[in-house]
C-alpha atoms as a printed R data frame, in Angstrom:
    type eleno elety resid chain resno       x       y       z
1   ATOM     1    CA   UNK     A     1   1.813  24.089   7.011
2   ATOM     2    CA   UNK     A     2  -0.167  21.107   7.823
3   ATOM     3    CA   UNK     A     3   1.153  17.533   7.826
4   ATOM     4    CA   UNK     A     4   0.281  15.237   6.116
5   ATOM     5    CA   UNK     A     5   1.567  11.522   5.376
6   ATOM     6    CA   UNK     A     6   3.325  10.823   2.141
7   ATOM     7    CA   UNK     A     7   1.244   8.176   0.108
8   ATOM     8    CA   UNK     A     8   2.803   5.834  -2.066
9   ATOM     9    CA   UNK     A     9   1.734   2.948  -4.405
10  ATOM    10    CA   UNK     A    10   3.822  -0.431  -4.548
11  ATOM    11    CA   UNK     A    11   2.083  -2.288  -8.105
12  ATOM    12    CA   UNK     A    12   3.009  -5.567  -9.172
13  ATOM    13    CA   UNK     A    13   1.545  -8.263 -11.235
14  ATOM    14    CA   UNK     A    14  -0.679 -10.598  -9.338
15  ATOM    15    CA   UNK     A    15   1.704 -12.899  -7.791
16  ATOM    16    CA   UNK     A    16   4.409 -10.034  -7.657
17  ATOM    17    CA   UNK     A    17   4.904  -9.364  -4.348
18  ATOM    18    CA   UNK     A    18   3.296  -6.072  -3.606
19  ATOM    19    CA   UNK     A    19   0.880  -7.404  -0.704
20  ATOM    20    CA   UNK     A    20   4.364  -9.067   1.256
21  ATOM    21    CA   UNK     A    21   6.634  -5.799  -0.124
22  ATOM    22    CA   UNK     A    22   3.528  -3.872   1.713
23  ATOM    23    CA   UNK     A    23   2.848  -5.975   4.323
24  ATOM    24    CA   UNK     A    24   6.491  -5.625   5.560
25  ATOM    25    CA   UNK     A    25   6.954  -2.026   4.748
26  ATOM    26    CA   UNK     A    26   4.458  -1.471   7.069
27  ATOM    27    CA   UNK     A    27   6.070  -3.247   9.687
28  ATOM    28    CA   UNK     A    28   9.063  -1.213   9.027
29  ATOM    29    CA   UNK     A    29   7.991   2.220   8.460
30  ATOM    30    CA   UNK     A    30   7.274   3.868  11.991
31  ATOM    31    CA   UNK     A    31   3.566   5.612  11.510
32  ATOM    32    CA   UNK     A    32   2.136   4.237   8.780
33  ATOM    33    CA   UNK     A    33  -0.526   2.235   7.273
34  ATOM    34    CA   UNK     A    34  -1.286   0.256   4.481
35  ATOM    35    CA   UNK     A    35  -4.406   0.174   2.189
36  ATOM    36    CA   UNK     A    36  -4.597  -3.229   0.209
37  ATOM    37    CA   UNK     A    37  -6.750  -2.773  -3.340
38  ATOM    38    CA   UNK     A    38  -7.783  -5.962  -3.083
39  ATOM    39    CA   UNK     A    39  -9.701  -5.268   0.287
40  ATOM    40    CA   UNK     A    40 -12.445  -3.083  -1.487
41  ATOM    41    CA   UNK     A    41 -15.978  -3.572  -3.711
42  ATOM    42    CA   UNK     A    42 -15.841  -0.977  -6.272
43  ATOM    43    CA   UNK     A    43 -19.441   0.083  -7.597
44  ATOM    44    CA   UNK     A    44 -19.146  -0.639 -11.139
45  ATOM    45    CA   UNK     A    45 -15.637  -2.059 -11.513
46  ATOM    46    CA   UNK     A    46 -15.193  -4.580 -14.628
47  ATOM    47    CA   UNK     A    47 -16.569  -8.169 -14.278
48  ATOM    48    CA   UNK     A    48 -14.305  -9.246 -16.784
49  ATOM    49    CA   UNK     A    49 -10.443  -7.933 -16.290
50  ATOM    50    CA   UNK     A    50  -9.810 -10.027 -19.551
51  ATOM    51    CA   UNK     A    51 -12.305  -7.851 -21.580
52  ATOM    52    CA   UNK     A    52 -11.471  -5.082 -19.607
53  ATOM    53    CA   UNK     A    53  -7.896  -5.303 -20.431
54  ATOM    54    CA   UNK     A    54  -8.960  -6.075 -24.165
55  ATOM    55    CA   UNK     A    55 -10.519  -3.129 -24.533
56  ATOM    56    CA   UNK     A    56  -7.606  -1.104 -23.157
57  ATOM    57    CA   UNK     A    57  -7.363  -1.226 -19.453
58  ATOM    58    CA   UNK     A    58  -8.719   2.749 -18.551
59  ATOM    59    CA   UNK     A    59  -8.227   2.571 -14.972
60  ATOM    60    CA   UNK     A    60 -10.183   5.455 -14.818
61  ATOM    61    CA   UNK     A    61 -13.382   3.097 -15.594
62  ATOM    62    CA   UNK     A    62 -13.087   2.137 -12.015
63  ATOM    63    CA   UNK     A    63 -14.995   3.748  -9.483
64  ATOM    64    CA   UNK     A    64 -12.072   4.194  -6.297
65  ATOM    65    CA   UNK     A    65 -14.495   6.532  -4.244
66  ATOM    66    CA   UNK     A    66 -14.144   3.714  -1.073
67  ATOM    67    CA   UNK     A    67 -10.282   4.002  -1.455
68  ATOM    68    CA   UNK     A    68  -9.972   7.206  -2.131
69  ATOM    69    CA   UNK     A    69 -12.661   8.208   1.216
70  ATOM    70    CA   UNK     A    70 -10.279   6.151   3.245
71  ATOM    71    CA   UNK     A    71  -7.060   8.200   2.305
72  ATOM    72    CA   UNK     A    72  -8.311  11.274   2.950
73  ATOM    73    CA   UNK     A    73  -9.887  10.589   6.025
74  ATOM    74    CA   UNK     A    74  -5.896   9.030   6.746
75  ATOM    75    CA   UNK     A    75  -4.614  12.377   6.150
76  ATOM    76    CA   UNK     A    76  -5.948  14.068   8.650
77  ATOM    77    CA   UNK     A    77  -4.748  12.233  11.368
78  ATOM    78    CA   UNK     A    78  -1.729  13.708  12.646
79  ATOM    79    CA   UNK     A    79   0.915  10.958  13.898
80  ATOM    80    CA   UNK     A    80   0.452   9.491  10.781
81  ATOM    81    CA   UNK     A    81   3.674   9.705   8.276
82  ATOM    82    CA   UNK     A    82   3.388   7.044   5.965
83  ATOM    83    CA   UNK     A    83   0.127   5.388   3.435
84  ATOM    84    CA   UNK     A    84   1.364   2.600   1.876
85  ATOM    85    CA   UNK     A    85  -0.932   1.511  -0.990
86  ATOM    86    CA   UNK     A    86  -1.239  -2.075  -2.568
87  ATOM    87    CA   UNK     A    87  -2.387  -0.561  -5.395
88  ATOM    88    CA   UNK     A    88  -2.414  -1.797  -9.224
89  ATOM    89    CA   UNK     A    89  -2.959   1.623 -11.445
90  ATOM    90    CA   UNK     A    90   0.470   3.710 -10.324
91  ATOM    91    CA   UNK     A    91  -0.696   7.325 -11.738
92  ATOM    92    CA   UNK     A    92  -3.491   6.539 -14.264
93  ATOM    93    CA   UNK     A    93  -6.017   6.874 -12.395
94  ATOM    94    CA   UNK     A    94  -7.072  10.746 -12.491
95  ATOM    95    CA   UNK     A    95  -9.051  10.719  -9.296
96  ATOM    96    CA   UNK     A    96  -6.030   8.797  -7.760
97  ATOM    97    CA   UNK     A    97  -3.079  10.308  -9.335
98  ATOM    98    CA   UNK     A    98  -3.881  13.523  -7.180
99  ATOM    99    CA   UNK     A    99  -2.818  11.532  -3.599
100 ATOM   100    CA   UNK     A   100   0.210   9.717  -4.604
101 ATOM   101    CA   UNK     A   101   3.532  10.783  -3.925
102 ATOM   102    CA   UNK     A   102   5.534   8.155  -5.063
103 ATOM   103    CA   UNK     A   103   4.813   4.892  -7.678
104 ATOM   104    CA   UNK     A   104   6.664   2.147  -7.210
105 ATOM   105    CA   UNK     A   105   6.573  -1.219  -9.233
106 ATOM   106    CA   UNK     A   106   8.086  -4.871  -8.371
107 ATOM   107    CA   UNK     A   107   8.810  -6.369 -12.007
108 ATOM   108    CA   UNK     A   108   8.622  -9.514 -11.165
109 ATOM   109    CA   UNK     A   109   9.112 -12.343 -13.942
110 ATOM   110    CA   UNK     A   110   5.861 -13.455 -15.321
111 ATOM   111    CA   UNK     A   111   7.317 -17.255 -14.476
112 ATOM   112    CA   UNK     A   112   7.925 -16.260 -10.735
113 ATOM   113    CA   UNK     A   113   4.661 -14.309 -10.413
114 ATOM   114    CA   UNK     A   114   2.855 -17.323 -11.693
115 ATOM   115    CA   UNK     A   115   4.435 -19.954  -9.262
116 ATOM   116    CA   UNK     A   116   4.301 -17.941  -6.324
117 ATOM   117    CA   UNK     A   117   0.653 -17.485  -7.281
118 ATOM   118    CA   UNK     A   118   0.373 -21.133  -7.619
119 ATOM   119    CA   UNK     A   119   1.750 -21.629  -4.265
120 ATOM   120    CA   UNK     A   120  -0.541 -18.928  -2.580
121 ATOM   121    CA   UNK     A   121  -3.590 -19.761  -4.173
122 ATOM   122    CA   UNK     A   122  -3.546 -23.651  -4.421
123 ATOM   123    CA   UNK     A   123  -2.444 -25.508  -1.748
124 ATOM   124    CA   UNK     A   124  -5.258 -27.806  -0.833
125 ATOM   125    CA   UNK     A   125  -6.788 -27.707  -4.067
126 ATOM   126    CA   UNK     A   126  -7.376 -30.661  -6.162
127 ATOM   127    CA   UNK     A   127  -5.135 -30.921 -10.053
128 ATOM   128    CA   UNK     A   128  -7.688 -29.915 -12.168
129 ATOM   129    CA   UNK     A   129  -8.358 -26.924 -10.815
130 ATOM   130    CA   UNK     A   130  -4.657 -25.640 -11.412
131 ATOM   131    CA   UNK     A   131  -5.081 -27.388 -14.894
132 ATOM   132    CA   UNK     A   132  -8.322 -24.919 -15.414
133 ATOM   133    CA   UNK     A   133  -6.468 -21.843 -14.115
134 ATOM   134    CA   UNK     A   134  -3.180 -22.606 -16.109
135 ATOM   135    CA   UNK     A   135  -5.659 -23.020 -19.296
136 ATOM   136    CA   UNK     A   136  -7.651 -19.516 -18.574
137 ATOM   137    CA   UNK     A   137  -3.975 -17.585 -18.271
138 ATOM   138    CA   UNK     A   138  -2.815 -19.643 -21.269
139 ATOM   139    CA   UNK     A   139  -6.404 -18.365 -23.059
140 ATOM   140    CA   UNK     A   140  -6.518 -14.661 -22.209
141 ATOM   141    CA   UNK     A   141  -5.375 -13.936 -18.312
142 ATOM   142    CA   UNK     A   142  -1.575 -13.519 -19.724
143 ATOM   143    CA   UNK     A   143  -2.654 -10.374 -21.630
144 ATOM   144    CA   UNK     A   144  -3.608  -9.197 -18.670
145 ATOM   145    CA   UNK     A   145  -0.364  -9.569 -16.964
146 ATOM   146    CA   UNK     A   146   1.627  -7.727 -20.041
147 ATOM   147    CA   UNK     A   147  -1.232  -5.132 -20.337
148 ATOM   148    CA   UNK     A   148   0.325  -3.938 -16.823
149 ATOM   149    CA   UNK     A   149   3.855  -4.049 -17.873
150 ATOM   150    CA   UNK     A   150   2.856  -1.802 -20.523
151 ATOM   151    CA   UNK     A   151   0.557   0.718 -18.510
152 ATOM   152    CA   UNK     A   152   1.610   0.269 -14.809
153 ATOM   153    CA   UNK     A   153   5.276  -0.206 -15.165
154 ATOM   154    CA   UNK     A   154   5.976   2.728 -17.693
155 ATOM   155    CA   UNK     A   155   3.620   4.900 -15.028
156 ATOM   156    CA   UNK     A   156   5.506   4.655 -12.780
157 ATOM   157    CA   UNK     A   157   8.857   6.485 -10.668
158 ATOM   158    CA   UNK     A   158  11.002   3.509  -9.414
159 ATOM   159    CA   UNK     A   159  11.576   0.031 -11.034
160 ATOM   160    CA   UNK     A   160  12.221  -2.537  -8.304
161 ATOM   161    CA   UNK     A   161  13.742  -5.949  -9.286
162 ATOM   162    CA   UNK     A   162  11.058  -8.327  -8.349
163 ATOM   163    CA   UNK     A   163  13.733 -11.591  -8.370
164 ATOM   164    CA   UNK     A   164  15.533  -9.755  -5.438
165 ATOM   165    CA   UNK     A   165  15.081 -10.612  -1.980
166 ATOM   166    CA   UNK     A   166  11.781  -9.362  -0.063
167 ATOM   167    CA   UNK     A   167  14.755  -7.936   2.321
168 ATOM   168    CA   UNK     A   168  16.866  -6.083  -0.418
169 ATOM   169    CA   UNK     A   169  14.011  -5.142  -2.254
170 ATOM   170    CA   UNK     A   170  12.066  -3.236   1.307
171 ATOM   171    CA   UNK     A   171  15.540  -1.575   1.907
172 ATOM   172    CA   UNK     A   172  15.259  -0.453  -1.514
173 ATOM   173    CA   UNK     A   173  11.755   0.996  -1.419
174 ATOM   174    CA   UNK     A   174  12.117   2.867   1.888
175 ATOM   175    CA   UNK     A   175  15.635   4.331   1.020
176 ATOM   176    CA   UNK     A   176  13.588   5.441  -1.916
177 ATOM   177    CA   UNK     A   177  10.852   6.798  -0.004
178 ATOM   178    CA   UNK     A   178  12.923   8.970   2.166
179 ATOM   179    CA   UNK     A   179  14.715  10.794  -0.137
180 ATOM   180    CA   UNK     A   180  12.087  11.877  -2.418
181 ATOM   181    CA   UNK     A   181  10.405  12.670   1.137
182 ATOM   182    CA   UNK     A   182  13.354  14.975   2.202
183 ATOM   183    CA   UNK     A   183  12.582  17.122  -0.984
């Protein structure tokens, strides 16, 4: 039998954690590699996640050919034991469902994923532009961040307690990992 790497998915809110939770598991995890969402165009994806999640976030309207290319040209190479996705759908995408192994998601309180947000995305930026950003998540972004608490998080295998330490919560993940590897 050939091997292959065992994929898995870490999802989180935007501000959740799932880029440093990936970031580090990659550090960690002898032979692997991460794939980061976020670092891909997708032909056709939705120009307004708002709307998009308004009309009932189908993941599936997203066109992951770039991401999906990438992780099967990943499997093939041979010292590789580990794909760590950054990765916001868990198992509803169709196309994508077929790779992963394993979904994991941070649930991270919408208050923490919000500051830590804040802190990442506006440190030399001027008042108002927080003020604008605070008003658009007020406005619509928020339904956003529950639409994935009620698709990503029920979609997927292992809850991981986003106010734990990025530490605690790696040790988690990769004692995780290994045994639903072993079976």
């Amino acid at each position: 039998m050939k091997h292959q790497p065992y994929i898995f998915a870490v999802s989180a809110v935007s501000g959740g954690g799932k880029t440093t939770m990936t970031n580090r598991l990659s550090e960690l995890m002898k032979n692997s590699k991460a794939l980061y969402f976020d670092d891909y165009e997708f032909e056709g994806e939705p120009e307004d996640i708002c709307k998009w999640v308004e009309d009932g976030s189908d993941s599936n309207q997203w066109n992951l050919l770039p991401l999906i290319r990438d992780i099967q040209s990943l499997m093939n190479e041979p010292e590789l034991d580990y794909i760590i996705l950054d990765y916001p759908f868990a198992y509803s995408h169709n196309e994508m469902s077929n790779y992963i192994n394993l979904s994991i998601f941070v649930d991270t309180p919408l208050d923490i994923a919000m500051a830590r947000r804040i802190l990442r995305d506006y440190t030399e930026h001027n008042i108002e532009e927080i003020k604008n950003d605070m008003m658009n998540y007020i406005n619509s972004g928020r339904l956003a961040y529950l639409g994935m608490l009620q698709t990503t998080k029920p979609n997927s295998d292992i809850i991981i307690d986003g106010t734990l330490g990025l530490e605690e919560s790696v040790k988690r993940i990769i004692k995780s990992v290994e045994e639903r590897r072993a079976f």
